[in-house]
C-alpha positions, 0 to 999 in steps of 0.5 A: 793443500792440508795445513799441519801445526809447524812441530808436525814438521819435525816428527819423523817416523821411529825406524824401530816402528817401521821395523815391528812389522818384519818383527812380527814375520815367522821367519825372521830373527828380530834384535830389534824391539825393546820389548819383554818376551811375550812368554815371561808375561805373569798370565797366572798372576794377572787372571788370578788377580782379575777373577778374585776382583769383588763386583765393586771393584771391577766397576771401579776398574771400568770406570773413569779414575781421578787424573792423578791415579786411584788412591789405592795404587798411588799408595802401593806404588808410593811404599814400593818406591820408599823401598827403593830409597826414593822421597815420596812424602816430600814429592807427587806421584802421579799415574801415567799412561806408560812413562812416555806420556810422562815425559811428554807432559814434563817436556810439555810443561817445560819446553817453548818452540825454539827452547834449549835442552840439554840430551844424551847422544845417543837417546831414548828415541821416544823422549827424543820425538817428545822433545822435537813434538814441541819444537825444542832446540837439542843440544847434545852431551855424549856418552861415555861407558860411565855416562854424561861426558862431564867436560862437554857438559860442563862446556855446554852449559858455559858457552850456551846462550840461552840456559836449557829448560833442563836435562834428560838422561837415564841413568840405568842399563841405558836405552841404547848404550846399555851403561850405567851411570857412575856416581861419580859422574852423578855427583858432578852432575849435581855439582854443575846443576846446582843453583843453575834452576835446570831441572832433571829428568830423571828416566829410569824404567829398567832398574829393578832388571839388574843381573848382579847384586852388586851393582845396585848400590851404584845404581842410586838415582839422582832423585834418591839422592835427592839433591838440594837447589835441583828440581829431579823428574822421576819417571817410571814404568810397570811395562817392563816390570809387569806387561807394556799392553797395561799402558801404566807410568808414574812421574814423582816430582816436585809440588810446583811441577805436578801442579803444572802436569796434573793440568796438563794430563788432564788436557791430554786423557784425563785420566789413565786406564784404571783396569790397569791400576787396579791389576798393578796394585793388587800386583804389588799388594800381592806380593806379586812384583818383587817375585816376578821380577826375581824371576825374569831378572833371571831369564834377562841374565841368561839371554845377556849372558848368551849374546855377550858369548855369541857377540864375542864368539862371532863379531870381527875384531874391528867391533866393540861392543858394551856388555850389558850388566842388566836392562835390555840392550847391547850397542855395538860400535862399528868403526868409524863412518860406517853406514849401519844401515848397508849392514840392516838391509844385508841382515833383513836379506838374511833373515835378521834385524836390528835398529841402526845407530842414527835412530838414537843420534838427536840429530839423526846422522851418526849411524856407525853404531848399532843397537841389539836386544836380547830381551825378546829371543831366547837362548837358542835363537840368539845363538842362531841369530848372532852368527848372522848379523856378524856375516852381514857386518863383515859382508859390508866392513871386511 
């Protein structure tokens, strides 16, 4: 018999993996992928950028890279991080490929088989199988509409017995919950972590995708506020902000950290794809980014808009749901110890899909929630697709 390593045994397979391929059918309605619609993507842009590369460029582009990224990126992404608020000059960046592999190396410079880590219920599901990769022991902190439940936080790192190798969190338009997170909540944070050598990571891939203005100054992040006696993690991402196929993220984290990481990438891939760092920084040079953005912050609003409207329109009154202010995604509450994975099987019959609570549950049980995406459907067909889902909720609840 095949011997696997002992933390194969603890990767099961992402149902929102096994559902990109009804995703893909003609005929079926997909709530289901967290990805940007293919007909936002900066086509114009990127051609226009490839076709004014010079010959040496493009040889740069098809050449390996240094581990860490090409300068010229580094140095763009670093200005465009300072404008958001961030301490570039007192950290690292590093290039990655996508913001997984980020979190994967974070969790691999950190994580032991059997150590204690502290996570959101629910979580993003890919920084979740990162985190089982290595065999760590998850412990849970629920959510609440602000973010971390900070009396179950605060009760968690008191009676643990083995102090946690850190804590993961997103703290804006939350994967799947859709918050964000308060700053009162993130200055308790700080007020638990400090001194405790817990350091944070810090997941924020869908800032820049805010409907209102006025929602940004709460939505400073913890490595902006850069606490003192805390080492924060920052990763992030071009794949929702420029194209997921680039297969581009970045880390910025403290020097001792990315000593480790830099090692650790370099064991992994040695180097990210440097065709696709050399489009991103001339995206950003260009001027490109914060126009893009404007542009498909606007189109998001309008999808959100239109499934708050449908949702609220069409679910029955025993549901709630969090109405997103930005980001990708709305999670539904169903009532208690409902099964939403009876209400998949009624929808896929129906022509709909979406991807059930117990996917984002760390211990892959609590399933009375269910996660919707407005970010791959338009207008026309969220309001086609909406009334369908509620039948099959309402074919199963009553």
């Amino acid at each position: 018999m095949t011997r696997f390593a002992h933390s194969v045994s603890a990767l099961r397979s992402s149902e929102i993996r096994d559902l990109m391929s009804l995703a893909t059918a003609p005929d079926i309605i997909s709530f289901a992928g967290g990805m940007p619609g293919n007909e936002l993507f900066p086509l114009e842009t990127v051609d226009k950028i490839y076709n004014s590369l010079t010959d040496k460029e493009k040889q740069v582009a098809m050449q390996y890279g240094p581990t860490s990224g090409l300068p010229s990126l580094l140095e763009s992404l670093s200005g465009y991080l300072e404008k958001k608020g961030l301490p570039v000059k007192k950290n690292r960046l590093m290039l990655t490929t996508g913001s997984l592999q980020a979190i994967h190396i974070l969790a691999k410079a950190f994580i032991d088989a059997g150590d204690n880590i502290l996570v959101e219920t629910p979580s993003f599901i890919g920084a979740l199988s990162a985190f089982r990769s290595y065999e760590a022991n998850m412990i849970t902190v629920p959510l609440n509409g602000d973010g971390m439940d900070i009396s179950q936080l605060k009760m968690r790192l008191e009676t643990v017995q083995q102090k946690p190798k850190f804590l993961y969190y997103a703290p804006n338009f939350h994967n799947p919950a859709g918050i964000i997170y308060s700053m009162d909540v993130k200055r308790q944070m700080i007020e638990l972590l400090r001194n405790q050598d817990i350091p944070v990571i810090e997941d924020d891939v869908y800032s820049d995708l805010y409907f209102y203005e006025e929602d940004i100054p709460k939505m400073q992040l913890l490595k902006a506020m850069d606490p003192e006696r805390i080492d924060v993690c920052f990763t992030g991402s071009f794949s929702k902000i420029l194209g997921p196929g680039l297969r581009l993220g970045w880390m910025l984290v403290p020097e001792h950290i990315y000593m480790k990481a830099e090692l650790i990438k370099q064991s992994i891939d040695a180097c990210s794809p440097s065709i696709s760092q050399v489009i991103a920084d001339k995206f950003i040079r260009g001027g490109y980014l914060e126009t893009y953005t404007a542009d498909v912050r606007e189109e998001y609003k309008k999808r959100g808009l239109a499934m708050i409207e449908a949702l609220e329109k069409h679910l029955p009154a025993y549901t709630s749901f969090e109405k997103p202010r930005g980001g990708f995604y709305t999670w539904i509450k169903l009532p208690e110890g409902t099964d939403s994975a009876v209400i998949l099987r009624k929808a896929i019959e129906k022509g709909v899909v979406f991807v059930t609570g117990k996917t984002f549950d760390p211990d892959g049980v609590k399933n009375d929630y269910m996660r919707v995406s407005f970010c791959n459907t338009d207008v026309e067909t969220i309001n086609k697709g909406i009334p369908i889902m509620a039948e099959a909720i309402r074919e199963v609840c009553g």
